[in-house]
C-alpha positions in Angstrom: 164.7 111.5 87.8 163.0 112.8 90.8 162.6 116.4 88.9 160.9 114.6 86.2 158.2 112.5 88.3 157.0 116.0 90.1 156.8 117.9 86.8 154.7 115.1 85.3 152.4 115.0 88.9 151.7 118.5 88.3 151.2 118.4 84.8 148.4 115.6 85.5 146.8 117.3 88.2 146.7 120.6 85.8 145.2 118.4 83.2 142.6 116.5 85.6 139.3 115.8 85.3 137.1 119.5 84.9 134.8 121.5 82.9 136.4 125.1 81.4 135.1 127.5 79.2 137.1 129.6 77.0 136.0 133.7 76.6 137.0 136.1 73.8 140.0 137.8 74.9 141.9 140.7 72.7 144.8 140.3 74.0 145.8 137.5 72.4 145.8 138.7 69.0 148.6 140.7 67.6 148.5 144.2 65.9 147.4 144.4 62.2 149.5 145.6 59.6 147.5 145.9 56.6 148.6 145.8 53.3 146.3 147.9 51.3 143.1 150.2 53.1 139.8 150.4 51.2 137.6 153.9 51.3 134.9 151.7 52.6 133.2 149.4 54.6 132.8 145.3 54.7 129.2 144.1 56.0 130.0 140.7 57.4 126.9 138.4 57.7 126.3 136.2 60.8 123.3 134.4 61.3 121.9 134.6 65.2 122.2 130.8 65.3 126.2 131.3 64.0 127.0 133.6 66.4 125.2 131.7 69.1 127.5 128.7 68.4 129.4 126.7 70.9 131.8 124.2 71.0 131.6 122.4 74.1 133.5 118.7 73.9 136.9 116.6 75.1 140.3 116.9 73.1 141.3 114.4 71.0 143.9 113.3 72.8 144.3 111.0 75.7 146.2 113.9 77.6 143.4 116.3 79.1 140.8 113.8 78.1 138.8 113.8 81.2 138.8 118.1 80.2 135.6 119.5 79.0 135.9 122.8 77.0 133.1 124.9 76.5 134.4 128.0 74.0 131.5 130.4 72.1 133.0 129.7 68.8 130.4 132.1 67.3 131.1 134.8 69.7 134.9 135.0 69.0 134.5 134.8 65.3 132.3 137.8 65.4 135.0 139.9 67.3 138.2 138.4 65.8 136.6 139.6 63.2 135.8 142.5 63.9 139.2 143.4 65.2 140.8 142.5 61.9 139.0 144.2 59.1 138.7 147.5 61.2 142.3 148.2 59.9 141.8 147.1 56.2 138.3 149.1 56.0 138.3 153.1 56.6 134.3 152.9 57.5 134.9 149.5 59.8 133.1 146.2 59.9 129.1 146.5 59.7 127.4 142.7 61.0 123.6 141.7 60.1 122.0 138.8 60.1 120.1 139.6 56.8 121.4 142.0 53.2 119.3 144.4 52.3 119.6 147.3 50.2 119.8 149.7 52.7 123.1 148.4 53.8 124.6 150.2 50.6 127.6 147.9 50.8 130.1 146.8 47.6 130.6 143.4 48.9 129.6 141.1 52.2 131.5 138.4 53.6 129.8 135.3 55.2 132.3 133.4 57.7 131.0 129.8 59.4 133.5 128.0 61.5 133.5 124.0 61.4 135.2 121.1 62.8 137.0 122.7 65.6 139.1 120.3 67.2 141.9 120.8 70.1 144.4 118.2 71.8 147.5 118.2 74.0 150.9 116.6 73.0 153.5 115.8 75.6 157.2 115.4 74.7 159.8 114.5 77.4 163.5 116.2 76.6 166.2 114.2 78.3 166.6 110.9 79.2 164.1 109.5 81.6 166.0 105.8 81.6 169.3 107.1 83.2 169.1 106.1 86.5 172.3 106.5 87.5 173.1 109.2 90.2 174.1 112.8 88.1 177.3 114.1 89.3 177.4 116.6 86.6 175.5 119.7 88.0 175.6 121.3 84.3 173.5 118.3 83.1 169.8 118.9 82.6 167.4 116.7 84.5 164.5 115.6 81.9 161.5 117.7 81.4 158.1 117.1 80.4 156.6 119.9 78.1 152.4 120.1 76.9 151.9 121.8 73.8 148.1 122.3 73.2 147.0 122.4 69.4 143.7 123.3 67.5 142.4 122.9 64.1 139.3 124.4 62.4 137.7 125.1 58.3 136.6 128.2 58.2 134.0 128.0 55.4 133.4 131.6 53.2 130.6 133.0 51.0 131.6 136.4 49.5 128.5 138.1 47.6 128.1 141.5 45.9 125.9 144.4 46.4 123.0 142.3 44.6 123.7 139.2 46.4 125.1 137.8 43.7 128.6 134.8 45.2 131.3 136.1 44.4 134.0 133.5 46.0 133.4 130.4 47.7 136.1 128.9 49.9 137.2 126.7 52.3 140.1 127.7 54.3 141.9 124.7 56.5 143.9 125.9 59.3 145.1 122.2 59.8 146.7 121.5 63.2 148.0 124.8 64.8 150.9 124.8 68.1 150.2 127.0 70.6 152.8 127.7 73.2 154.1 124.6 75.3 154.4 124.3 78.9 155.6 122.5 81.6 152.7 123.4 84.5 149.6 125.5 84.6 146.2 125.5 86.2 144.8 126.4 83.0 145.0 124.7 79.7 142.3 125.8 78.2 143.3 129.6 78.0 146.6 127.8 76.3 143.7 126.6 73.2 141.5 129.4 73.3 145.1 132.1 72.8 146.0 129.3 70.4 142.7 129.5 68.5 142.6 133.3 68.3 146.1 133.8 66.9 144.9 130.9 64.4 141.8 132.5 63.4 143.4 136.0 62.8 145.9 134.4 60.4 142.9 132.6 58.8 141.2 135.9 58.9 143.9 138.1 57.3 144.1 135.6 54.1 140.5 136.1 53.8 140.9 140.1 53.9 143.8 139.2 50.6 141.2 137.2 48.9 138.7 139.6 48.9 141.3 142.4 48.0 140.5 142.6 44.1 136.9 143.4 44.8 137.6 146.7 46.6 140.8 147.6 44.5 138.7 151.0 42.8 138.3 151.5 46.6 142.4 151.5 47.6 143.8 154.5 49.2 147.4 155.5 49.7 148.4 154.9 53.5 
């Protein structure tokens, strides 16, 4: 019983009141294994005030709720990106904030992110109402685990060289588990990894969907 009331100090003085802001960082995504590669290049359009977004709010649960998380939404969308469609696309990822001709692109993708949300669950394993002393040594005390989650819609405009839509789509990430843990000082890097490997996965369905439009473009690998 003892174990279990310093694990849960801990875990509420990792999850106390505090403001934390939440970078870009590769290293949470994973390596891309590409299905197909296109002979060609995707121009991905990002308005100034898109890539300028941040989300800056409190979870939606109770745990962590006196957390303030600042994360530049726009700024990790751009790169996440960026670091995803570099594999599918032999001449990379070309951003604007405008199509023009002079771009000389087959098709542009517009990505908006919306609704991001992020909470913390707790779940206690063992039982915490056994007072009785343990004279089993094998017997586990109880643990408390936090598992952070986020959520997000990642809203998509596809258009062709004459700006014509080609695909309009929503895609809903619903709520996504990062990794749980029993301490840390910080919870936020536990959303923001949990948000990047979301938005790849988001990302590489988007690079499948727009697949048929650069099929005369397909090389061997």
């Amino acid at each position: 019983m003892r174990a279990l009331v310093v694990v849960l100090s801990m875990g509420c003085v990792a999850l106390a009141g505090c403001t934390a802001e939440g970078l870009y960082e590769p290293q949470y995504l994973s390596k891309v294994s590409p299905p197909y590669l296109a002979e060609n290049k995707v121009v991905v359009l990002m308005h100034d005030h898109d890539q300028q977004y941040t989300f800056t709010g409190k979870p939606t649960s109770q745990i962590g709720e006196n957390i303030t998380l600042t994360m530049p939404i726009g700024s990790i969308l751009r790169e996440v990106t960026a670091n995803t469609f570099r594999s599918y696309f032999m001449y990379g990822v070309v951003f604007t904030d405008k199509l023009v001709p002079d771009l000389r692109y087959t098709v542009a993708i517009e990505p908006e992110i919306r609704n991001f949300a992020y909470r913390y669950d707790r779940q206690i394993e063992g039982n915490i109402f056994d007072v009785r002393p343990n004279t089993d040594s094998s017997s586990a005390e109880p643990v408390s685990t936090i598992t952070p989650s986020i959520r997000f819609e990642l809203a998509l405009t596809v258009y062709d060289a004459s700006n014509k839509v080609l695909l309009k789509k929503t895609y809903e990430s619903g709520w996504v588990a990062g990794e749980s843990y029993i301490v840390t000082s910080r919870p936020h890097e536990r959303v923001n990894a949990t948000f990047h490997k979301a938005l790849q996965a988001v990302m590489e369905k988007v690079a499948d969907d727009i697949r048929p439009f650069f099929a005369e473009d397909e090389i061997e690998r």
